[in-house]
C-alpha positions in Angstrom: -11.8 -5.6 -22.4 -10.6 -2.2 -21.9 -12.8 -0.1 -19.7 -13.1 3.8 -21.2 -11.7 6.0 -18.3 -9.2 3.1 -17.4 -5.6 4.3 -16.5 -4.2 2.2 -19.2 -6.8 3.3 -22.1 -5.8 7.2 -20.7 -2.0 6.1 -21.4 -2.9 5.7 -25.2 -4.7 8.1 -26.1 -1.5 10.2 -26.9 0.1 7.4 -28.9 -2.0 5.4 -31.3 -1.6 1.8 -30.7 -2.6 -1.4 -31.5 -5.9 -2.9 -29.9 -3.8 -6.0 -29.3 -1.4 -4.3 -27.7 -3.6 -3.0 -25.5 -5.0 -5.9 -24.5 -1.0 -6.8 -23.6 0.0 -4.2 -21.5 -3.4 -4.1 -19.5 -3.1 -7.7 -18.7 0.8 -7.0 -17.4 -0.5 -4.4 -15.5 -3.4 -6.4 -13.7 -0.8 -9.2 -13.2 1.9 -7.1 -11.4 -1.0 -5.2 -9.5 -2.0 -8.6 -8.0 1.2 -9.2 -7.0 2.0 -6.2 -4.8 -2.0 -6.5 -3.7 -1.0 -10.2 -2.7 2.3 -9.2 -1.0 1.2 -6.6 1.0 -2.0 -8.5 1.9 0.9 -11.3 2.8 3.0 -8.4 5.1 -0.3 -7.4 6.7 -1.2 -11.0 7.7 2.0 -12.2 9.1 2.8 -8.3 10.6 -0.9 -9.6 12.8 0.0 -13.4 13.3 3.4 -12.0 14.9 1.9 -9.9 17.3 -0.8 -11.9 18.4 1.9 -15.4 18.7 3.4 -12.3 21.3 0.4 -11.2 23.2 -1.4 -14.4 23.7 -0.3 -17.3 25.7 0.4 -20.3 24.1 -0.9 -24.1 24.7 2.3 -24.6 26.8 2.4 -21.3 28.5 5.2 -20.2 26.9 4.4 -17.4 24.9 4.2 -19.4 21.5 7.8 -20.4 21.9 7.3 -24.0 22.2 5.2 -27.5 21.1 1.1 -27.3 20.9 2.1 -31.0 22.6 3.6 -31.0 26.1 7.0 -33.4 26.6 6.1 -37.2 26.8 2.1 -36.9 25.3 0.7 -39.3 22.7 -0.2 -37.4 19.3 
C-alpha cells in the first residue's frame, strides 16, 4: 500500500500512472533501500569488530592474531 506523502506517490503525481505500477516501483525501491541499510549496517559492524580485535587482548595474548586454543590443548 502506498502511503499519501510517500516519496514514491510524490514521484507520480506529475505523470499519471498505473496503480500496479506503482505498487512495482515502490517495492524496487524498498528492496534496494534494504540493501544499502543492510550494507552500511554490515561496514558499521565490522568497522567496530576491527577495532575492538585491536584494542583488546586476545585469549593468547596476542592481540587477536592467533588460536582461542593455546599449542598442544585438547578441544
Amino acid at each position: 500500500m502506498i502511503e499519501e506523502g510517500s516519496v514514491v506517490n510524490a514521484l507520480f503525481v506529475f505523470v499519471p500512472v498505473d496503480p500496479g505500477t506503482r505498487e512495482a516501483v515502490l517495492r524496487t525501491s524498498v528492496v534496494l533501500s534494504s540493501l544499502v541499510t543492510g550494507t552500511l549496517g554490515g561496514v558499521l559492524t565490522g568497522a567496530v569488530a576491527v577495532v575492538l580485535c585491536r584494542v583488546l587482548p586476545s585469549a593468547t595474548g596476542r592481540g587477536g592474531t592467533g588460536s582461542a586454543y593455546p599449542t598442544g590443548s585438547r578441544r
